[in-house]
ZAVEXVO-163905 format. One record per residue (C-alpha): residue number from 1; x, y negated, z; residue in three letters. Coordinates in nm, 3 decimals. Each point is the difference from the previous one (the first is absolute). Example, Ala and Ser with C-alpha at 12.3 -4.5 7.8 and 13.67 -1.06 7.14 Angstrom:
<atoms>
<atom 1; <1.230; 0.450; 0.780>; 'ALA'>;
<atom 2; <0.137; -0.344; -0.066>; 'SER'>;
</atoms>
This chain:
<atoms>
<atom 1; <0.323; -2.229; 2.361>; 'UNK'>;
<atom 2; <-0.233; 0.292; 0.043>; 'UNK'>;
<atom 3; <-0.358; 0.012; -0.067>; 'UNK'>;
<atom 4; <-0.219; 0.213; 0.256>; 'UNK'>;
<atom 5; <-0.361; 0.088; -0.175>; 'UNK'>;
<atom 6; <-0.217; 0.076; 0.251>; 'UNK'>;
<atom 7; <-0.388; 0.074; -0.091>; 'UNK'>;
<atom 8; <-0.242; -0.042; 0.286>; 'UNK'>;
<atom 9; <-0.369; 0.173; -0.033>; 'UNK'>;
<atom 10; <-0.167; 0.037; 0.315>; 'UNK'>;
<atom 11; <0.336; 0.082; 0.238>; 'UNK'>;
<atom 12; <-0.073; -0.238; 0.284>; 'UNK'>;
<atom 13; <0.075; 0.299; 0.252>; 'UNK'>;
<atom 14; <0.366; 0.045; -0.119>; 'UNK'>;
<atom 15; <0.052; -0.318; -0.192>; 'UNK'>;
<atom 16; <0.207; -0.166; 0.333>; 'UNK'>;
<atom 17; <0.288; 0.220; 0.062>; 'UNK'>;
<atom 18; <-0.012; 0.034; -0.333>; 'UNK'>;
<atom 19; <0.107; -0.376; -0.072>; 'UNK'>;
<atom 20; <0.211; -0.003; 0.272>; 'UNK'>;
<atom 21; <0.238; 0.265; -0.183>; 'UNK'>;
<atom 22; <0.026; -0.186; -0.266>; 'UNK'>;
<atom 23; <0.073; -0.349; 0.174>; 'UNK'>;
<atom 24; <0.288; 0.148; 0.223>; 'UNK'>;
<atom 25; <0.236; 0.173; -0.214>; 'UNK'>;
<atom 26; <0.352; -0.035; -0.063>; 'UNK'>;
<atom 27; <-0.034; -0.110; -0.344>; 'UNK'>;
<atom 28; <-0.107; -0.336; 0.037>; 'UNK'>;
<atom 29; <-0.019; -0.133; -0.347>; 'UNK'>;
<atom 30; <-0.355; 0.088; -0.111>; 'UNK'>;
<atom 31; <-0.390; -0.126; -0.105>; 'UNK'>;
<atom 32; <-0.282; 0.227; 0.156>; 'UNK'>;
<atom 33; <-0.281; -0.009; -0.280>; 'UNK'>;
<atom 34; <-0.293; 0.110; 0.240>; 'UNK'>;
<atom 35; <-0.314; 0.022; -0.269>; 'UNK'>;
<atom 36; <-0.339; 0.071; 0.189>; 'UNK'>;
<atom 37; <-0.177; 0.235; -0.270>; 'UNK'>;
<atom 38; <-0.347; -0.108; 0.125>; 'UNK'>;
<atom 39; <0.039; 0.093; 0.384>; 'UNK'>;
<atom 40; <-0.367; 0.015; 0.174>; 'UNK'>;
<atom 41; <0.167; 0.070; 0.367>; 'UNK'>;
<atom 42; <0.235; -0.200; 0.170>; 'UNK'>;
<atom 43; <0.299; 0.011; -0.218>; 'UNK'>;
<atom 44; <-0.014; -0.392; -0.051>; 'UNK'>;
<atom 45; <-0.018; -0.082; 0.328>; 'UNK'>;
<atom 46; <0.326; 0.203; 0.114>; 'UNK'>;
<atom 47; <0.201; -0.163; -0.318>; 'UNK'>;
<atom 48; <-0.083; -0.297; 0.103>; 'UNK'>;
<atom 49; <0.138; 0.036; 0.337>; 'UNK'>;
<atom 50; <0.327; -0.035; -0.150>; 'UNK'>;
<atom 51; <0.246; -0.322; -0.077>; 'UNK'>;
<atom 52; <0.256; 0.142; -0.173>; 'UNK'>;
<atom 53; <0.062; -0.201; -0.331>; 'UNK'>;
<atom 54; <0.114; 0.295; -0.159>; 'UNK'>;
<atom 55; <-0.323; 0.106; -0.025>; 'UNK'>;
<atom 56; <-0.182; -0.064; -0.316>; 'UNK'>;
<atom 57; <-0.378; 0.114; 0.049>; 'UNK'>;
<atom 58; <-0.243; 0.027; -0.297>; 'UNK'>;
<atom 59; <-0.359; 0.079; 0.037>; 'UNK'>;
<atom 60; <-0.218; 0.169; -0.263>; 'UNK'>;
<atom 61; <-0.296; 0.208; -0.061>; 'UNK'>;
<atom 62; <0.042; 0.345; 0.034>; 'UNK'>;
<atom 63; <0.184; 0.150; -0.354>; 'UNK'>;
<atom 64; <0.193; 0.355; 0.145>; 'UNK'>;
<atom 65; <0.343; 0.023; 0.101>; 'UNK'>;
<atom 66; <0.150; 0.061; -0.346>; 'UNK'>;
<atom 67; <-0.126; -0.328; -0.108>; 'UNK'>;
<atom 68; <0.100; -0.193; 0.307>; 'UNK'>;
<atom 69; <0.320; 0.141; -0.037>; 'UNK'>;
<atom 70; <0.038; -0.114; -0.377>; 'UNK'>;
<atom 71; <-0.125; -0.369; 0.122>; 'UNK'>;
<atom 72; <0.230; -0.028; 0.245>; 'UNK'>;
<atom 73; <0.319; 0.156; -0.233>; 'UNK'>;
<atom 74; <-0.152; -0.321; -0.224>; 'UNK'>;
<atom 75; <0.012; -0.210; 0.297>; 'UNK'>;
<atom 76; <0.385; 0.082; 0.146>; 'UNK'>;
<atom 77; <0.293; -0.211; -0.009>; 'UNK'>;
<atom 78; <0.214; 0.253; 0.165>; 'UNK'>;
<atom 79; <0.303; 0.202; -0.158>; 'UNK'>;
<atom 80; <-0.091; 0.301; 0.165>; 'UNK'>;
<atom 81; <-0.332; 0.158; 0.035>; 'UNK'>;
<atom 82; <-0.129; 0.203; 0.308>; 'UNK'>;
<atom 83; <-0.307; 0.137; 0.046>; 'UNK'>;
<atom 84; <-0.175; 0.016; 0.349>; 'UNK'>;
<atom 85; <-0.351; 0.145; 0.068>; 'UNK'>;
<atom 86; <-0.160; -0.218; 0.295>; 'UNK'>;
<atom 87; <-0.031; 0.297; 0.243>; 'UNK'>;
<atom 88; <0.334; 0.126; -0.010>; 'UNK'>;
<atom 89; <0.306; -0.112; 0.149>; 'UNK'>;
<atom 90; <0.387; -0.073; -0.090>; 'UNK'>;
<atom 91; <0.294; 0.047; 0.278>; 'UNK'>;
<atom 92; <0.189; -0.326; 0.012>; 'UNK'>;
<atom 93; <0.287; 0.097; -0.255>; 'UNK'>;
<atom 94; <-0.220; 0.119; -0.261>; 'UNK'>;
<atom 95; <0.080; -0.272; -0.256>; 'UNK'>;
<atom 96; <0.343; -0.081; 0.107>; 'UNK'>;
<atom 97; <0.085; 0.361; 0.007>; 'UNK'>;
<atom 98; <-0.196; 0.101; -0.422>; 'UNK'>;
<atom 99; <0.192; -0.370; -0.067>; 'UNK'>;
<atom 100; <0.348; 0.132; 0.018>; 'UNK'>;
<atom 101; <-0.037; 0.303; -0.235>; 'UNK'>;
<atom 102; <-0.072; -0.203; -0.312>; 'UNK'>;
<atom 103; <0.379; 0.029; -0.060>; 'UNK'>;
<atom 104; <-0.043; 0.071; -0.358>; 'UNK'>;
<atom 105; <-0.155; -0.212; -0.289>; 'UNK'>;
<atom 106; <-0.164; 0.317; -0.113>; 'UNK'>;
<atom 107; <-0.196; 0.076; 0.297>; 'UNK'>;
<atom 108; <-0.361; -0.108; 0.009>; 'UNK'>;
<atom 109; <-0.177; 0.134; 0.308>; 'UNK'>;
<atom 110; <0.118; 0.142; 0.382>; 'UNK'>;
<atom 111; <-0.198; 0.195; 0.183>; 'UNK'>;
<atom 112; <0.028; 0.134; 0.357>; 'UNK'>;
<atom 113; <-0.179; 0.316; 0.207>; 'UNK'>;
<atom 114; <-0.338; -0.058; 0.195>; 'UNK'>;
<atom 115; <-0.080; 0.030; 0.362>; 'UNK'>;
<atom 116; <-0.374; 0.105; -0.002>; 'UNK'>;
<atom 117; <-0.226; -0.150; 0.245>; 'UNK'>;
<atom 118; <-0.352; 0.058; 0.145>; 'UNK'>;
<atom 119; <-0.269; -0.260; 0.071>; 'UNK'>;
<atom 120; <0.163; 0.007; 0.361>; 'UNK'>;
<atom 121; <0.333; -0.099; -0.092>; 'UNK'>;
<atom 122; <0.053; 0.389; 0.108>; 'UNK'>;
<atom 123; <0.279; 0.150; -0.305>; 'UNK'>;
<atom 124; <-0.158; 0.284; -0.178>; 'UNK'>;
<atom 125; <0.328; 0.108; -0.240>; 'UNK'>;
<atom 126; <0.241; -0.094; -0.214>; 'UNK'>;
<atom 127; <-0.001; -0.059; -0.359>; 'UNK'>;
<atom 128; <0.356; 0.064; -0.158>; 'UNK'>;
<atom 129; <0.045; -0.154; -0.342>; 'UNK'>;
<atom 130; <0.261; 0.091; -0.255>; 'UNK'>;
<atom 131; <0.193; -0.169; -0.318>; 'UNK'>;
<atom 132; <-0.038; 0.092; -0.314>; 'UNK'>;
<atom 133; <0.153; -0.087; -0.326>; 'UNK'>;
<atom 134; <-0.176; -0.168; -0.292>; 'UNK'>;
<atom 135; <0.054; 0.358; -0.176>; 'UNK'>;
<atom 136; <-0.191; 0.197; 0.257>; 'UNK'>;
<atom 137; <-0.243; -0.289; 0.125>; 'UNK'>;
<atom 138; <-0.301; 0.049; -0.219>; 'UNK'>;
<atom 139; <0.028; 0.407; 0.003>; 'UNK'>;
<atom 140; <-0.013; -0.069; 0.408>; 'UNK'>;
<atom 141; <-0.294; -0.240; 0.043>; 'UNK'>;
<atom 142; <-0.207; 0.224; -0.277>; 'UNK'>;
<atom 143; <0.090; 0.298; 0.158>; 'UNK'>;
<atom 144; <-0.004; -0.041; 0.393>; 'UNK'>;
<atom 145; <-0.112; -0.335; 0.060>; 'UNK'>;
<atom 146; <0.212; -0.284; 0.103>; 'UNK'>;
<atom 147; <0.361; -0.011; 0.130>; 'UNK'>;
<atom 148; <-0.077; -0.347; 0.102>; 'UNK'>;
<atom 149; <-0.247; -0.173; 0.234>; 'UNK'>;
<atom 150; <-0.107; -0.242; -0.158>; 'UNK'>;
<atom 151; <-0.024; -0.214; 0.320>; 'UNK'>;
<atom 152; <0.410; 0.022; 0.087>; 'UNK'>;
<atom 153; <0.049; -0.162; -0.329>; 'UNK'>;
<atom 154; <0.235; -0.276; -0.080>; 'UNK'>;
<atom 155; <0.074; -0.059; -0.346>; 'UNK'>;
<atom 156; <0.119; -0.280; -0.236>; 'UNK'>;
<atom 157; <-0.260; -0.245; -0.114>; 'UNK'>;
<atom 158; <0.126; 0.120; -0.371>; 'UNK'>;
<atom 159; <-0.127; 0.323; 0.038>; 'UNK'>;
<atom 160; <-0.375; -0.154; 0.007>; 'UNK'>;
<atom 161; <0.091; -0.193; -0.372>; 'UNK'>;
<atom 162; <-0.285; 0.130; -0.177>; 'UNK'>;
<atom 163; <-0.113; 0.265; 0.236>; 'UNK'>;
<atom 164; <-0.281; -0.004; 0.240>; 'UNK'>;
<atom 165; <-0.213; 0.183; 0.210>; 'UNK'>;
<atom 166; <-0.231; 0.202; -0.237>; 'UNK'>;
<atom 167; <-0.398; -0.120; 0.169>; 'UNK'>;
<atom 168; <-0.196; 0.288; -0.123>; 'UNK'>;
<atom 169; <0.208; 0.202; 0.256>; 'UNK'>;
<atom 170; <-0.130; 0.073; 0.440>; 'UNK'>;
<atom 171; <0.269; 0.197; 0.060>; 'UNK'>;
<atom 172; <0.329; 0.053; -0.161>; 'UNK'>;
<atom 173; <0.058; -0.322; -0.106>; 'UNK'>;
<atom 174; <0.311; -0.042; 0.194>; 'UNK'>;
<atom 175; <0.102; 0.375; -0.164>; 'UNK'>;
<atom 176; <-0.070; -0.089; -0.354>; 'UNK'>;
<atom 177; <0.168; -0.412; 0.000>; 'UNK'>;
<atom 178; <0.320; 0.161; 0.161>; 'UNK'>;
<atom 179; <0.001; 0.290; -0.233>; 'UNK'>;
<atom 180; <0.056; -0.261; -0.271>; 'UNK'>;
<atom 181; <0.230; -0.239; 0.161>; 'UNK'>;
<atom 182; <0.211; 0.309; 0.117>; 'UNK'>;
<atom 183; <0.048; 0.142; -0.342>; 'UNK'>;
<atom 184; <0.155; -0.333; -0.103>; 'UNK'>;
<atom 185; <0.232; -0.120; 0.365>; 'UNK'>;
<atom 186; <0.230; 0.195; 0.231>; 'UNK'>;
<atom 187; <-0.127; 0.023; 0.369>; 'UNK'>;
<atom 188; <0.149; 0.049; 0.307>; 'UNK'>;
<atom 189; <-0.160; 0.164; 0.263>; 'UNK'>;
<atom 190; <0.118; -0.133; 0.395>; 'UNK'>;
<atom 191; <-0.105; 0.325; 0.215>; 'UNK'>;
<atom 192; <-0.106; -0.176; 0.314>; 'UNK'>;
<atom 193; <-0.370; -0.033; 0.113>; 'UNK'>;
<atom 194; <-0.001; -0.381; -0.132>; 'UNK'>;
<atom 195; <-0.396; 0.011; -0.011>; 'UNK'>;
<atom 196; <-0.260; 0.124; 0.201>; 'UNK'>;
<atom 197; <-0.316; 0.139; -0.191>; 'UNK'>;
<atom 198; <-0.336; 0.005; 0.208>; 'UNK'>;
<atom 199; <-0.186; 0.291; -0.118>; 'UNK'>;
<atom 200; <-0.385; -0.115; 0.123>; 'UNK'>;
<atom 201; <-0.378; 0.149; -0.094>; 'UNK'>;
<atom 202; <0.020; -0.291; -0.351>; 'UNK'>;
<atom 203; <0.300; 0.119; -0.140>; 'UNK'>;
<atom 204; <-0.032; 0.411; 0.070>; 'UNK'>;
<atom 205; <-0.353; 0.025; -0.175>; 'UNK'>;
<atom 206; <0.114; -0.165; -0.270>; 'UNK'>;
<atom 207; <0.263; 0.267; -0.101>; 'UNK'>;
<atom 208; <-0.291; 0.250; 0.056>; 'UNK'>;
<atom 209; <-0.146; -0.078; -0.262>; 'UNK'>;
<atom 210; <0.098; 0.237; -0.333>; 'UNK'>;
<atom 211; <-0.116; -0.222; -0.305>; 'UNK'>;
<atom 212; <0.130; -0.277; 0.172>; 'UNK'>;
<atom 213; <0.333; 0.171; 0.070>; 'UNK'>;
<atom 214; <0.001; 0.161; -0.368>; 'UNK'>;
<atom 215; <-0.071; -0.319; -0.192>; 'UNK'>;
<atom 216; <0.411; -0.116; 0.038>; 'UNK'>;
<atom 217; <0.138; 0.351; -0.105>; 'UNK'>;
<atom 218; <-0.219; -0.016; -0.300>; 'UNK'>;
<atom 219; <0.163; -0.335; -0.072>; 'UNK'>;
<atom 220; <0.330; 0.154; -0.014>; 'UNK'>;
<atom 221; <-0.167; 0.259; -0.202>; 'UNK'>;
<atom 222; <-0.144; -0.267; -0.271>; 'UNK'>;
<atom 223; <0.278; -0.222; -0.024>; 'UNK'>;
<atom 224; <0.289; 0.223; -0.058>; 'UNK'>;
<atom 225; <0.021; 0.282; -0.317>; 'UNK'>;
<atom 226; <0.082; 0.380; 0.134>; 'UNK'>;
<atom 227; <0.323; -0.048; -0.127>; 'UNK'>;
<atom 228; <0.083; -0.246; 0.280>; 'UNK'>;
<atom 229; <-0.151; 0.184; 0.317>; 'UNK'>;
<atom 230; <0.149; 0.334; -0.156>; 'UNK'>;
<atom 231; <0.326; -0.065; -0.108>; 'UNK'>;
<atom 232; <0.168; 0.337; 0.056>; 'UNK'>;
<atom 233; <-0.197; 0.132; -0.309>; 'UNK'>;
<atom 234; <0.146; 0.009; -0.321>; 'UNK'>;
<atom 235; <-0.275; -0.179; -0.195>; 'UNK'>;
<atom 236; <0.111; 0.156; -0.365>; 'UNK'>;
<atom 237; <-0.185; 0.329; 0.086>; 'UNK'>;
<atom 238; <-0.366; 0.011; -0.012>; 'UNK'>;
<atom 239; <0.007; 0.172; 0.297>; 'UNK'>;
<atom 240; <0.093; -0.270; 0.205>; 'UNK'>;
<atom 241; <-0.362; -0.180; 0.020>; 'UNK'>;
<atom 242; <-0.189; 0.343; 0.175>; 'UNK'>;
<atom 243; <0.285; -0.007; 0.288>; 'UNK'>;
<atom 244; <0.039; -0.380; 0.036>; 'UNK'>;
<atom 245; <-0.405; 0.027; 0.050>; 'UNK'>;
<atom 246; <0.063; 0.317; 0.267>; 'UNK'>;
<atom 247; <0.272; -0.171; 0.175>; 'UNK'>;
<atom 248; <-0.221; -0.309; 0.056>; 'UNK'>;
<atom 249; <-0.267; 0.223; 0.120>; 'UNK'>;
<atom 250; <0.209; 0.142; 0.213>; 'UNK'>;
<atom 251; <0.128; -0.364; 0.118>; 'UNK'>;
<atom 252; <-0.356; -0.107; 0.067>; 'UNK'>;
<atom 253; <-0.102; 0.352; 0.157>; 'UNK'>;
<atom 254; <0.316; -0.105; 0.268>; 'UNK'>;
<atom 255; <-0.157; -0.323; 0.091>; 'UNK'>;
<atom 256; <-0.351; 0.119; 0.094>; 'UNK'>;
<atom 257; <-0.155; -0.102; -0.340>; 'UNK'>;
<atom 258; <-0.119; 0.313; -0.064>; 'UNK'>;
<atom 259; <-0.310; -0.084; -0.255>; 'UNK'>;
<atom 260; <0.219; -0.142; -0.207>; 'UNK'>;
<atom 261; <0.267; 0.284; 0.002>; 'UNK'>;
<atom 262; <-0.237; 0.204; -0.090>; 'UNK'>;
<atom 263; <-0.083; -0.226; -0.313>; 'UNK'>;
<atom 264; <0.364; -0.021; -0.084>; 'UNK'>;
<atom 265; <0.063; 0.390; -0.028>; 'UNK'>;
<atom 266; <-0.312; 0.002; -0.209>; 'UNK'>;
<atom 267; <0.186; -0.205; -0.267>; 'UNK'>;
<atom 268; <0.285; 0.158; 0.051>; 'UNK'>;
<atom 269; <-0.155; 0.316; -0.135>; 'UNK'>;
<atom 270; <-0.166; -0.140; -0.276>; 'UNK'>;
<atom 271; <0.359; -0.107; -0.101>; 'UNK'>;
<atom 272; <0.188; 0.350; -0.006>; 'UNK'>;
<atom 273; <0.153; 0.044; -0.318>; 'UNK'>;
<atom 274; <0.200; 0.322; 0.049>; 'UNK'>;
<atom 275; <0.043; 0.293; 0.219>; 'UNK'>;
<atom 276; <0.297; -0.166; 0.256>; 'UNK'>;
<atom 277; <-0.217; -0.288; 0.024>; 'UNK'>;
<atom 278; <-0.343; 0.183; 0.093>; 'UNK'>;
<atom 279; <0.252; 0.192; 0.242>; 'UNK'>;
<atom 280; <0.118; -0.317; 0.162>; 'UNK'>;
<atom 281; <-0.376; -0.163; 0.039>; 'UNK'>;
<atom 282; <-0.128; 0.309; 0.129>; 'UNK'>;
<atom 283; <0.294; 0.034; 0.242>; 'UNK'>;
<atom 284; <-0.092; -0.372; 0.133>; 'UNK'>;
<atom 285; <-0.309; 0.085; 0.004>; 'UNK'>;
<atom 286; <0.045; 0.301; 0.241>; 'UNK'>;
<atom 287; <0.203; -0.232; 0.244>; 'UNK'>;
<atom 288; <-0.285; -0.235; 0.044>; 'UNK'>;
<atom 289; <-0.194; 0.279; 0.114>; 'UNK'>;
<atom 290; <0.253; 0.122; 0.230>; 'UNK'>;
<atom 291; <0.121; 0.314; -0.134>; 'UNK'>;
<atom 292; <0.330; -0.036; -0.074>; 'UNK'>;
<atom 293; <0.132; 0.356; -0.048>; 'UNK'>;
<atom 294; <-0.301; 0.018; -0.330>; 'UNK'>;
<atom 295; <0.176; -0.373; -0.091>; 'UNK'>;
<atom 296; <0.365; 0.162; 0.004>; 'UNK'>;
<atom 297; <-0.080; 0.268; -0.155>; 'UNK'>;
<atom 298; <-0.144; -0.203; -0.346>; 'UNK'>;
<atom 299; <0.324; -0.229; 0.053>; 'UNK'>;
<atom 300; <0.240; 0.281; -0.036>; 'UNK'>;
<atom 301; <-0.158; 0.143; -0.304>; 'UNK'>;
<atom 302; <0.047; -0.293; -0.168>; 'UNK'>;
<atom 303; <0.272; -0.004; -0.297>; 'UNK'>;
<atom 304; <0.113; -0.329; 0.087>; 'UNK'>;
<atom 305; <0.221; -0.043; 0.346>; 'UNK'>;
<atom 306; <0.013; -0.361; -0.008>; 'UNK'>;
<atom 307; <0.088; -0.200; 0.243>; 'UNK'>;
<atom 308; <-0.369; -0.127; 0.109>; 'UNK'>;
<atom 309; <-0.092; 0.448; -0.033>; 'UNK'>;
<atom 310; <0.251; 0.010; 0.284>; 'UNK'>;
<atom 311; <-0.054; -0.237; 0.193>; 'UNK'>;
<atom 312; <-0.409; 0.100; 0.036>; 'UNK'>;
<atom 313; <0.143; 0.344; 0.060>; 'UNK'>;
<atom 314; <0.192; -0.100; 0.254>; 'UNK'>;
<atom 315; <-0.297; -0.192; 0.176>; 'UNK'>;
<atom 316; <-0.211; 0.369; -0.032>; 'UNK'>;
<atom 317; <0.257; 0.146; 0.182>; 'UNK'>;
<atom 318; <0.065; -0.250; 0.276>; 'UNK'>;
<atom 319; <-0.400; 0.015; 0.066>; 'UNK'>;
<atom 320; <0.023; 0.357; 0.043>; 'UNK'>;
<atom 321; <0.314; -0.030; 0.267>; 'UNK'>;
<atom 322; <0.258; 0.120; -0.254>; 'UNK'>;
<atom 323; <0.241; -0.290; 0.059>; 'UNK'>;
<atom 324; <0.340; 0.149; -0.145>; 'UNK'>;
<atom 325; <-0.150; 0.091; -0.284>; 'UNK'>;
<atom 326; <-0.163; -0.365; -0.030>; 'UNK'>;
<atom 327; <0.308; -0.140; 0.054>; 'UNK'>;
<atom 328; <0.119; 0.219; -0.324>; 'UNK'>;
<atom 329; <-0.278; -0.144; -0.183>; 'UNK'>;
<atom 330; <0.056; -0.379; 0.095>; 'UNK'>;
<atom 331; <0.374; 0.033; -0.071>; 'UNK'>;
<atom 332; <-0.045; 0.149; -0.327>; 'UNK'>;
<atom 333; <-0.250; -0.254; -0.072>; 'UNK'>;
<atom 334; <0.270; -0.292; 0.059>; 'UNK'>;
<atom 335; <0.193; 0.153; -0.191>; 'UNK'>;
<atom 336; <-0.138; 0.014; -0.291>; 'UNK'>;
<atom 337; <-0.127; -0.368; 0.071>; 'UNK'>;
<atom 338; <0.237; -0.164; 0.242>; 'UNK'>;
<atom 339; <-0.265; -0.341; 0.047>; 'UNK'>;
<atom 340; <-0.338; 0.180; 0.036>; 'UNK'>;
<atom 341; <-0.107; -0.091; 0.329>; 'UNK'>;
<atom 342; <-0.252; 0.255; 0.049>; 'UNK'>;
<atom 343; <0.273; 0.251; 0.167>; 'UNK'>;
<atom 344; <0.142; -0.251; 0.167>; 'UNK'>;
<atom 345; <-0.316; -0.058; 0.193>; 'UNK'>;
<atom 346; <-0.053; 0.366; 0.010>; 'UNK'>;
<atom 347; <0.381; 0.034; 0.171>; 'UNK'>;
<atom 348; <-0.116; -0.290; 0.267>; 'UNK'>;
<atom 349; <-0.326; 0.199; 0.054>; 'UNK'>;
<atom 350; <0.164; 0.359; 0.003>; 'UNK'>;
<atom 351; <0.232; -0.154; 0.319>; 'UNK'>;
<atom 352; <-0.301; -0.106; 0.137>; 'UNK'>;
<atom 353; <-0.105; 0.368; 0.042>; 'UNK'>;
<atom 354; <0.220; 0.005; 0.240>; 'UNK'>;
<atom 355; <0.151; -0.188; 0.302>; 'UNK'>;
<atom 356; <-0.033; -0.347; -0.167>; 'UNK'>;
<atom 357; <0.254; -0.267; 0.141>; 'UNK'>;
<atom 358; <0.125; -0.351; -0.005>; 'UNK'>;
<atom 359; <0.321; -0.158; 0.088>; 'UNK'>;
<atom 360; <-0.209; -0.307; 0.220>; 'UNK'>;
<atom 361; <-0.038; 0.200; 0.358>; 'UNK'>;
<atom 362; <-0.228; -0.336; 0.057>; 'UNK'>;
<atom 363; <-0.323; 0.165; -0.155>; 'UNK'>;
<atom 364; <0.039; 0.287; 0.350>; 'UNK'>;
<atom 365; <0.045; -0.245; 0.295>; 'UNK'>;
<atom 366; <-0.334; 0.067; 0.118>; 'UNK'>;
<atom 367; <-0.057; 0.346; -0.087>; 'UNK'>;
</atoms>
C-alpha cells in the first residue's frame, strides 16, 4: 500500500482538484493522510466534502509543514511514501507509473519532472529533474540545489527509519531530508511531467527571502567536515584547507549567497600556507569578481598543475570565450583525475555555449 502525506494550511482555493488527483489514479491501493495544520479558511469544509474511505483526515493546531510531515510519516501504514502539497496536482498515472520502477531492492526513492502551474491553472514552465548517484548526490544538492522535487517523490517507507524532516528549517527541508536519504538508496528518475507544481504569491516570497534560503546550505555546511564536500583535494597537504575554503566560496558565490562567499574567501586567506596555495585563493578570488584573465593568470603561475589547477583554468578560459582551449583544460583535468566531476559539469556547460540540444523533439511542438 502507499501512503500519500498531504499537509493542509489554509489551501481551501486549490485543496478540491487537488483531492480529486489523488482519489482517481491508476494506482488504487493507497491511504490519503490529509492533516489540517491549523487551517483558518475553508480547508475543512472542502475535505469534508469527500467520502472516500481512503481518506484518513487528522486535524491539529497549526505546527509547520516539516512537523506535519514527521506526524503523519508516524501516522502511515503504507509501504510507500508520497508526498503531495494540497495545491498541486498529480496526472492520473503518477503512482502507478513511480510504482513500477522500484525494480531493485536497493532503490529507495523515484522521482519524476514537474509541469509548473500558475494560480490560473495557466503552465508557466517546466522543471526537468535528473538522477544522480549516491557518489555525486550530496556534492549536487550542496552545490546547485536539488536534483529532486521534493513533491514528485516516492520512496520506500525504510528510507524515513530514523530520518525526519529537520523543524528548524522554512525552506529546504525537502533539499536537506533527501540529501540524506539519497546518499544512502539508489533512485530512479521517470522523465515525464508526473506532477504539476503551482507556483502562487505564498510559495515565491518565501524563496525570496536570503537568510531563510541560506539557513539549509549552512546545514550542509555544519554537518559535513571539508573533507566530504571537497573530495578532489588531497587532504595530506596543508594546502588543501585554503582551497577547499575558496572552492566553497566560490560554490556559494554561484548560488546567489554572496555575503557568505565573501566570508568564505576571507578564511580561505587566513589559511594560505605557501606560495601555490596563496596563488590558487587569489586566483578564486579574482573569478568571484569577474575577471577571469587576472584569475588565469595566478593559476598558471602556480607550480602545481593539478587536476582541480586545470580544471579552474579551464573555467577562466571558457568565461572569456576561449572554448578550445577550455576544452584543453577540462580534458587534462580528467585526466589527471578521471572521477572529478567538476569538468564534467564544465564539458555539459561548455556545449551549452553553443547550440544546446536534446534527443525528445517533444520540448519544440509549440515553438
Amino acid at each position: 500500500m502507499i501512503s500519500v502525506i498531504m499537509p493542509v494550511f489554509n489551501a481551501a482555493r486549490f485543496l478540491k482538484p487537488c483531492i480529486e488527483s489523488i482519489l482517481c489514479q491508476t494506482e488504487k491501493d493507497f491511504e490519503l493522510l490529509i492533516i489540517n495544520d491549523g487551517s483558518t479558511d475553508e480547508s475543512e469544509s472542502v475535505i469534508q466534502t469527500f467520502g472516500d474511505p481512503r481518506i484518513k483526515y487528522v486535524t491539529q493546531a497549526n505546527a509547520g509543514v516539516s512537523k506535519t510531515r514527521n506526524k503523519a510519516l508516524d501516522l502511515a501504514e503504507g509501504y510507500f511514501i508520497v508526498f503531495q502539497d494540497a495545491d498541486d496536482v498529480s496526472v492520473p498515472s503518477r503512482f502507478q507509473q513511480l510504482r513500477q520502477q522500484f525494480h531493485s531492492e536497493t532503490v529507495g526513492l523515484v522521482h519524476s519532472d514537474v509541469l509548473l502551474i500558475d494560480e490560473q491553472d495557466q503552465p508557466a514552465g517546466y522543471y526537468s529533474n535528473r538522477n544522480l548517484d549516491k557518489q555525486r548526490a550530496l556534492r549536487y544538492f550542496f552545490k546547485i540545489g536539488t536534483p529532486i522535487c521534493g513533491g514528485t517523490v516516492m520512496a520506500r517507507k525504510e528510507c524515513f527509519e530514523n530520518v525526519r524532516y529537520d523543524v528548524e528549517l522554512k525552506i529546504g527541508e525537502d533539499n536537506e531530508i533527501l540529501s540524506r536519504i539519497t546518499q544512502k538508496w539508489d533512485s530512479v528518475h521517470v522523465p515525464e511531467p508526473l506532477y504539476l507544481y503551482r507556483r502562487h504569491s505564498h510559495n515565491s516570497a518565501r524563496h525570496n527571502q536570503y537568510a531563510t534560503v541560506f539557513a539549509h546550505v549552512q546545514k550542509f555546511l555544519d554537518d559535513y567536515p571539508l573533507e566530504v564536500l571537497i573530495p578532489e583535494l588531497d587532504w595530506s597537504k596543508n594546502s588543501s584547507k585554503s582551497r577547499a575554503y575558496a572552492i566553497i566560496s566560490l560554490f556559494l558565490h554561484g548560488r546567489g549567497m554572496h555575503l557568505h562567499a565573501d566570508n568564505w574567501m576571507k578564511t580561505a586567506e587566513e589559511y594560505v600556507s605557501d606560495q601555490d596555495s596563496s596563488l590558487f585563493v587569489k586566483a578564486i578570488s579574482m573569478m568571484l569578481a569577474s575577471k577571469y584573465k587576472e584569475g588565469l593568470q595566478l593559476l598558471d603561475q602556480c607550480s602545481i598543475r593539478d587536476h582541480i589547477t586545470e580544471n579552474y583554468k579551464g573555467e577562466c578560459l571558457a568565461r572569456l570565450q576561449d572554448a578550445p582551449s577550455a576544452l584543453q583544460c577540462f580534458f587534462k583535468s580528467l585526466k589527471l583525475a578521471p572521477h572529478y566531476q567538476e569538468p564534467m559539469d564544465n564539458l555539459k556547460a561548455l556545449g551549452g555555449m553553443g547550440n544546446f540540444m536534446i534527443g525528445d523533439i517533444t520540448w519544440q511542438k509549440y515553438h
